[in-house]
C-alpha positions, 0 to 999 in steps of 0.5 A: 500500500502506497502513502502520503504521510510524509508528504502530508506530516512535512506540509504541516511541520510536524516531526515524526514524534509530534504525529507520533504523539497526536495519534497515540502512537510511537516515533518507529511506528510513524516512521514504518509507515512512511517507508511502507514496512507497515500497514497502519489498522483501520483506527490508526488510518482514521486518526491520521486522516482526522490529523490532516483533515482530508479522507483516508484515500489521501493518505493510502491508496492500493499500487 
């Protein structure tokens, strides 16, 4: 699965760790997802996109 969280995390000037922590999650976490080692759950997709204000289709997508 393809994403754009760096992208949307770096447009707002946000650390991994700042993300991190508004979603309830850790650093590590937030970095396997931006390099596509990890598929976040449901929950977590929602939270970030709720993070960014934008649909969860933003942010992933199917290759």
């Amino acid at each position: 699965m393809n994403n754009a969280v760096r992208e949307y995390r770096e447009g707002r000037d946000l650390t991994q760790g700042d993300l991190a922590s508004h979603v309830g999650v850790t650093r590590q976490s937030i970095n396997a997802i931006e390099r596509g080692r990890y598929d976040p759950s449901l929950e977590l997709a929602l939270k970030l996109a709720a993070e960014f204000d934008c649909a969860v289709e933003d942010l992933f997508w199917l290759e």
